[in-house]
Steps between C-alpha positions, in 0.01 A plus 500: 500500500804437241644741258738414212771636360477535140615642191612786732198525671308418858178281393248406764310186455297314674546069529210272637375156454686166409511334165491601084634847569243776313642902449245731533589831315273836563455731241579924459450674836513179694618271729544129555162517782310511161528146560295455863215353300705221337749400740251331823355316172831355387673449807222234581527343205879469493663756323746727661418851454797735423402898437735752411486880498636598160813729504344888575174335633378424902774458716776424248794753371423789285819524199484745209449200221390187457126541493427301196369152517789351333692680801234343752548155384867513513486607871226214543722278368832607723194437764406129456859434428584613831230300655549200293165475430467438122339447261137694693173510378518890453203709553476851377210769490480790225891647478601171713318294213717630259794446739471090544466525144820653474667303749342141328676629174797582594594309805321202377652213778339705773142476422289217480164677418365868446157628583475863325186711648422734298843589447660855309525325172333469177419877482367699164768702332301808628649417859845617497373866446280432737736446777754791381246689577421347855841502587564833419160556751686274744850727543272811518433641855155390544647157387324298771183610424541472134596119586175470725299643242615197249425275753159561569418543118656200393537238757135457672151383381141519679561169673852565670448473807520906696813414688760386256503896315560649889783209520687536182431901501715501848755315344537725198510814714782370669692359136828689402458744273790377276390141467160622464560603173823307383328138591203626312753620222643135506218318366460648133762779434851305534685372169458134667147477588241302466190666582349608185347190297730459187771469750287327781402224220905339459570583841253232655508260269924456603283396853566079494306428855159497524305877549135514701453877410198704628321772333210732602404903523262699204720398198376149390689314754361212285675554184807638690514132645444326147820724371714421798393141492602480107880576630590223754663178364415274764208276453433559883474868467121675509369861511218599701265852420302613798258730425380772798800510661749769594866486428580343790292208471665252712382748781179554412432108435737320732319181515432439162885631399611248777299243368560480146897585577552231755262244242752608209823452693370126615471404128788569448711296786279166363 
């Protein structure tokens, strides 16, 4: 399989499929296999299927910065200008959400879409404390168990099914320690971000292509979809709340997430 070289780093993707080119993006303490239960869909309808490992994450470099998602999208951009693949329909999940958001407002040209699921944006001001206090958690010794202890609090509901925990647990065990903490760092704490609402709200509405984003877990995913919806410019754009569903609901609900994806993305080549 391929690596990359960009932006000083080694990035392994993967590339299958022929046709509209889609980038699938994982989130924290992933990789680009995230994407196993959206790529057989999209390959037989026509879309190639191109998923990265972010810098620090699965098989791709680990450097000492760059773990933002403003950093992410430049290195996804050095990526699909390397493969001359723009503009993708770009595809991200939770901290990869808030990454093709990133790389849709500032590297406009590449992207011809963005599908957000329930992406590390829009937060209450209370957050940012919140994760100063998690990182600090995550740079301690036991910070691999602090990080698996978030995970299973926050990430999981009664209906996820039993194996995706044990899969995403292994994963985390095996995370560097540093971009544990400084990726989770990267989402609310730099000067830049965007992660915390009043700076979430300007942020996406500078997006011009259309947005399908995806919410669900215990917090209204409902109203979470009305406010992201209320951002997006483009008349095409939509915002979809499932209720009973974990954080990683295009997992948990393939079929319908394939569904209502690959119905979206036909609207829009009429």
């Amino acid at each position: 399989m391929p690596y990359a070289e960009v932006n000083g780093i080694k990035m392994f993707y993967t590339d299958e499929g022929e046709g509209t080119p889609v980038l699938f993006v994982h989130g924290w303490s992933c990789d680009g296999s995230d994407w196993a239960w959206q790529t057989p869909a999209l390959k037989a309808a026509g879309y190639r299927c191109i998923a990265p490992d972010l810098r620090g994450h699965g098989r791709s470099s680990v450097s000492e910065d760059g773990y933002t998602p403003r950093s992410y999208a430049n290195d996804l951009a050095a990526l699909i200008t390397q493969l001359g693949t723009g503009p993708v329909v770009a595809i991200g999940h939770s901290m990869g959400g808030a990454t093709v958001v990133a790389l849709a407002v500032e590297h406009p040209s590449l992207v011809r879409a963005v599908v957000p699921i329930d992406s590390a944006y829009g937060f209450t001001e209370e957050v940012p404390d919140q994760i100063r206090g998690m990182v600090e958690a995550f740079k301690a010794p036991g910070g691999h168990a602090a990080a698996l202890g978030f995970a299973a609090a926050a990430f999981y509901c009664p209906a996820t099914p039993p194996h995706l925990p044990v899969l995403h647990a292994r994963r985390i065990a095996a995370f560097d320690q540093g971009v544990m903490w400084k990726a989770m760092a990267g989402l609310a704490l730099p000067d830049d971000q965007f992660g915390v609402r009043p700076q979430s709200e300007p942020y996406l509405q500078r997006i011009q292509a259309p947005v399908l984003a995806f919410r669900a877990g215990p917090n209204d995913p409902g109203a979470m979809a009305a406010w992201e919806r209320a951002q997006f410019k483009h008349p095409a754009s939509w915002a979809v709340g499932w209720e009973g569903t974990g954080h990683w609901l295009h997992q948990e609900r393939p079929a319908e997430f394939n569904h209502l994806l690959l119905r979206w993305l036909g609207g829009l080549e009429k």
